[in-house]
C-alpha positions in Angstrom: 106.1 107.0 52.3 102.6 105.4 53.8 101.5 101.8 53.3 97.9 101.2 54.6 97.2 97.4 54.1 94.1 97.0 52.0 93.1 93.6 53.8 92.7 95.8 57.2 88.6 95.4 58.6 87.2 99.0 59.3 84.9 99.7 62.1 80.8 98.1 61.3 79.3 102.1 60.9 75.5 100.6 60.3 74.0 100.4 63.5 70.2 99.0 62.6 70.8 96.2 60.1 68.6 93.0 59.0 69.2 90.4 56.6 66.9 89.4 53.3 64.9 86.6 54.2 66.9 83.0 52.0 64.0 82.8 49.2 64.3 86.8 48.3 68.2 86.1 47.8 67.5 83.2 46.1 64.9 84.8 43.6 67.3 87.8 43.4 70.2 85.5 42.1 68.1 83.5 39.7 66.7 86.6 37.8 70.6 88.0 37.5 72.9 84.7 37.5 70.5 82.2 36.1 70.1 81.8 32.1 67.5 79.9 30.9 68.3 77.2 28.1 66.6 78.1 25.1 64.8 75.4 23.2 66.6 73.9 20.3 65.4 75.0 16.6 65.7 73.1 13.3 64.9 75.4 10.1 64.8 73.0 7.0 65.1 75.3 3.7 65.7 72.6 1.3 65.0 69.3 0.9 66.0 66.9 -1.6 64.2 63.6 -2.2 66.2 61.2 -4.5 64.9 59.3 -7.3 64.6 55.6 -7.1 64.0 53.5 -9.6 
């Protein structure tokens, strides 16, 4: 029987590696994470208008 911990940190294999610039994260998050709030909507279809005498 084997157990390999699954919490273990492997060796970095990337040699040549750069990081997105903050604002191209942050434009990348808001088009996938951020929902816009849709504008509320009232549709009347009836209305009634009491008589008053």
């Amino acid at each position: 029987m084997y157990y390999s911990n699954p919490y273990t940190i492997g060796e970095t294999k990337i040699d040549k590696l750069s990081l997105l610039p903050f604002s191209e994260i942050m434009e990348t998050y808001e088009k996938m994470m951020v929902k816009p709030i849709p504008t509320p909507r009232i549709i009347l279809l009836e209305v009634f208008l009491p008589l008053i005498r």
